[in-house]
C-alpha positions in Angstrom: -7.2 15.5 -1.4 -7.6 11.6 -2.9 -7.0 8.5 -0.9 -2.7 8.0 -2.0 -2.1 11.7 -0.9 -3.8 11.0 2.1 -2.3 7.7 2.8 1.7 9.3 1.5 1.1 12.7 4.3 0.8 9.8 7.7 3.3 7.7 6.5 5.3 11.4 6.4 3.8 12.2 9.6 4.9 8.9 11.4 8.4 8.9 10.1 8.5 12.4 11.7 7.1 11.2 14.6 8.9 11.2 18.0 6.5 10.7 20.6 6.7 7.0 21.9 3.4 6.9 23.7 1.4 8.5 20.4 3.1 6.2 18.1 2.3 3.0 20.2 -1.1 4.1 20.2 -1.1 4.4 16.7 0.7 1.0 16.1 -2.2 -0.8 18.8 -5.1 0.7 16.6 -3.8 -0.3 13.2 -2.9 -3.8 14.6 -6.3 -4.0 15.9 -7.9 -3.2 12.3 -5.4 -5.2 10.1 -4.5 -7.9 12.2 -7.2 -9.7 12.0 -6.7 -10.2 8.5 -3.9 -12.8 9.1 -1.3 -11.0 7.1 1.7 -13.0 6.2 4.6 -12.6 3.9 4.9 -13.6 0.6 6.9 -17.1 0.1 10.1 -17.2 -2.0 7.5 -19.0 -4.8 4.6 -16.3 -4.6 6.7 -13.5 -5.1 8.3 -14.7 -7.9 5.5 -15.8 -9.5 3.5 -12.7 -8.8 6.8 -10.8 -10.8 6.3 -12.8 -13.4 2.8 -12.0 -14.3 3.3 -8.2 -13.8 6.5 -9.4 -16.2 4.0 -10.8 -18.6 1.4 -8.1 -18.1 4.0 -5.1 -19.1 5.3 -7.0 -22.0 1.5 -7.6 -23.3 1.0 -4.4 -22.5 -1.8 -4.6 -19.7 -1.0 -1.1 -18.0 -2.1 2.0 -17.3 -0.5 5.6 -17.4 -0.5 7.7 -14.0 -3.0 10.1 -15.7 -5.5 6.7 -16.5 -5.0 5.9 -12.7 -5.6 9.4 -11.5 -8.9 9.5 -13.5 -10.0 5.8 -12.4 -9.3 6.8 -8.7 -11.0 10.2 -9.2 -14.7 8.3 -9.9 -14.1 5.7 -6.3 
């Protein structure tokens, strides 16, 4: 099974998820690993710049097909 399957079955598994106690003990590990990190959201002026360039990107044509993707990920 590759890494997004993976990744797509817990987010299906959390959003299933009723017990409180397990889910706060998921939340405190996670927060643990990313948090330091320092994540932040995206200003108003990143995220429209960062739409542009995939804007520019696809019209250049700087993409890849699911199938390229699925082969790239398959050699990680």
């Amino acid at each position: 099974m590759d890494l997004q399957t993976r990744k797509l079955n817990i987010i299906q598994y959390l959003i299933e998820l009723k017990d409180e106690k397990l889910f706060n003990k998921i939340e405190t590990i996670i927060k643990d690993k990313v948090g330091n990190k320092k994540m932040k959201p995206f200003t108003q002026e990143e995220l429209l710049s960062r739409a542009k360039q995939s804007n520019d990107d696809y019209l250049a044509g700087n993409v890849k097909t699911q199938e390229d993707l699925e082969i790239e990920s398959e050699n990680w």
